[in-house]
C-alpha positions, -999 to 999 in steps of 0.1 A, spaced: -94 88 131 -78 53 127 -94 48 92 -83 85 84 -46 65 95 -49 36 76 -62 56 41 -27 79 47 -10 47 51 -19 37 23 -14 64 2 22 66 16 29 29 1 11 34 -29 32 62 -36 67 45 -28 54 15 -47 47 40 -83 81 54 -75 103 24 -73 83 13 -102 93 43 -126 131 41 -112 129 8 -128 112 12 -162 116 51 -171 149 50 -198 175 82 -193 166 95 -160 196 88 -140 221 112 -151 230 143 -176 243 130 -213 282 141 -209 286 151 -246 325 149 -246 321 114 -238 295 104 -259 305 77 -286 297 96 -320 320 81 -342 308 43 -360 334 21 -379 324 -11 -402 352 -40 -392 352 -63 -418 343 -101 -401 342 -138 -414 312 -150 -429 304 -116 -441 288 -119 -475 305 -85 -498 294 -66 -526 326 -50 -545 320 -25 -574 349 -11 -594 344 17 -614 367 39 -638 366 57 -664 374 33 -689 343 9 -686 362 -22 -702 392 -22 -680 364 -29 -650 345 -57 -666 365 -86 -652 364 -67 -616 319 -68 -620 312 -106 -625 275 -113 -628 256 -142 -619 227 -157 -632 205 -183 -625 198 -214 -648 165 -231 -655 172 -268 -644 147 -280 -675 157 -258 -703 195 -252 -688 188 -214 -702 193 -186 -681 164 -166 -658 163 -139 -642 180 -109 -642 218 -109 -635 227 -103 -601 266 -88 -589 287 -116 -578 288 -112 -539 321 -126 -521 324 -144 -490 350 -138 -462 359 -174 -456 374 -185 -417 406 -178 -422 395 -141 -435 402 -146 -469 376 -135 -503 387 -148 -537 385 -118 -562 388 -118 -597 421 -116 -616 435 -105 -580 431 -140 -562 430 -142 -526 428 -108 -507 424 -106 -464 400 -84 -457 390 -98 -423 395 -75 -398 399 -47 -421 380 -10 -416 360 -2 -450 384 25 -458 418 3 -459 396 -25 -474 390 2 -502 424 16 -500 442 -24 -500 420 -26 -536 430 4 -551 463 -2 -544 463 -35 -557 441 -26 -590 462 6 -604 477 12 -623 483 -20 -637 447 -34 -643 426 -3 -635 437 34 -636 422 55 -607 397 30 -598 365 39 -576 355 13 -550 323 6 -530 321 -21 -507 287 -32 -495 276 -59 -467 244 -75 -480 240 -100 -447 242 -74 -425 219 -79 -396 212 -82 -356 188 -104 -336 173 -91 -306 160 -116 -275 140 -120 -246 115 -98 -231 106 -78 -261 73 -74 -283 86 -88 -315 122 -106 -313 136 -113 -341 166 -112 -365 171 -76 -385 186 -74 -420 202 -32 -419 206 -21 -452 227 8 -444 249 -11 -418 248 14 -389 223 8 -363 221 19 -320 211 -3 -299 184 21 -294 170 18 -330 176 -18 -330 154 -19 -295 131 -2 -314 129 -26 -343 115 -56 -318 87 -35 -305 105 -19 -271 107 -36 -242 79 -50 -223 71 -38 -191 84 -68 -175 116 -64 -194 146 -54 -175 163 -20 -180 197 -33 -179 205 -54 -211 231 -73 -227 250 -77 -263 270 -104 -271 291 -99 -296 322 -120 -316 356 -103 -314 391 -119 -323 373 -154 -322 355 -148 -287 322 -140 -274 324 -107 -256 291 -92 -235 279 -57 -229 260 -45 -199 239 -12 -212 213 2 -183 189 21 -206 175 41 -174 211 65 -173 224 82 -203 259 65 -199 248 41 -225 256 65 -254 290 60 -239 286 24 -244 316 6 -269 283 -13 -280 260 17 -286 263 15 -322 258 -27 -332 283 -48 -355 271 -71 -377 257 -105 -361 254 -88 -322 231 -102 -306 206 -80 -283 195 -98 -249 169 -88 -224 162 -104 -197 126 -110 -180 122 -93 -143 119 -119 -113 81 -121 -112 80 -121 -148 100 -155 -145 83 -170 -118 42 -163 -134 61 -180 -171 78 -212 -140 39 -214 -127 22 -214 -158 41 -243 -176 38 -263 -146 2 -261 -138 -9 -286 -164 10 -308 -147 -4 -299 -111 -43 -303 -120 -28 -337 -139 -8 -349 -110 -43 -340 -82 -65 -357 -105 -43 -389 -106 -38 -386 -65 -78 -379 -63 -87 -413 -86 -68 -438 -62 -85 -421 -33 -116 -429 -45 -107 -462 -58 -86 -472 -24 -117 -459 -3 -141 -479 -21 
């Protein structure tokens, strides 16, 4: 009867043990997705340091050449050109400024891609371009993800819209170890603002940092005992060293 008690017993802790463990692992299992709440919409804020593609088109094809520099790369020994021609790219510098063609300096920090677009047009027709087409591109768009993941990393996004989710999902997923709630750092009006998202309740799609800007940075931290086994193993080298230092002057001193 008393080993019956002990088997239940055991059971009964087992159990507990497999549930606390899903409560902390399982993603979305907290609550119901509130769909009037969940954040849909995705807007690319123009930043310094980002690196822009600008192409002008129109129907008149010479009025746009000066808008569509090219560069080219030279050969240092034969100072001839190799390569194929790639679109000059422009830089948003600190202060927020590019340096366009013909236009000179234009402030396109902090600017949404569509008044970015609009700010050109405006300034291209009808004086130098009539009813010019814009596209703006960020070719150093990207994210790094940290910590307690299967492959960190840093991600270059083509398209420039990426979840947290997907960019999870780039490194790998978490490790077990890896704790549910994590954070994003991210630069705003020249300060470093963080994000708690707890993966386990669907209020993250609610989340101002669901959807990443460019350069956010994706943190997740190791659990306790994760921590603590990474603390022991480093140190034990220097344990076994340490004994067999303390064992030699033993055995010399007890000679």
């Amino acid at each position: 009867m008393q080993r019956i008690k002990k088997i239940v017993l055991a059971f009964i802790v087992l159990t507990i043990t497999s549930c606390a463990s899903r409560k902390e692992i399982v993603y979305f299992q907290k609550d119901q997705v509130d769909q009037s709440k969940t954040n849909t919409t995705y807007k690319t804020v123009f930043k310094a340091d980002d690196l822009l593609q600008i192409t002008v088109s129109a129907l008149n094809s010479e009025a746009v050449k000066p808008f569509n520099l090219q560069t080219v790369s030279y050969s240092l020994s034969t100072d001839s050109p190799t390569g194929r021609p790639q679109q000059q790219t422009y830089l948003i510098d600190n202060e927020g400024f590019i340096d366009f063609p013909v236009l000179g300096r234009l402030k396109l920090a902090g600017l949404s891609r569509t008044e970015a677009i609009e700010l050109l047009k405006n300034k291209l027709s009808p004086d130098y371009v009539k009813n010019p087409t814009i596209n703006i591109k960020i070719t150093n768009f990207s994210i790094t993800v940290l910590g307690d993941v299967k492959m960190p990393g840093r991600f270059t996004i083509p398209n420039e819209r990426i979840s947290v989710l997907e960019a999870v999902g780039l490194a790998g997923d978490l490790n077990m170890s890896g704790i549910r709630t994590i954070e994003v750092k991210r630069e705003e009006n020249n300060e470093i603002k963080s994000y708690k998202l707890d993966l386990r309740s669907n209020e993250v799609f609610n989340s101002p940092a669901y959807y990443l800007q460019q350069n956010d940075v994706v943190y997740v931290e190791p659990n306790r005992s994760s921590s603590q086994d990474a603390a022991y193993n480093k140190n034990t080298g220097l344990f076994i060293s340490l004994g067999s230092v303390i064992i030699s002057l033993i055995s010399i001193l007890t000679r």
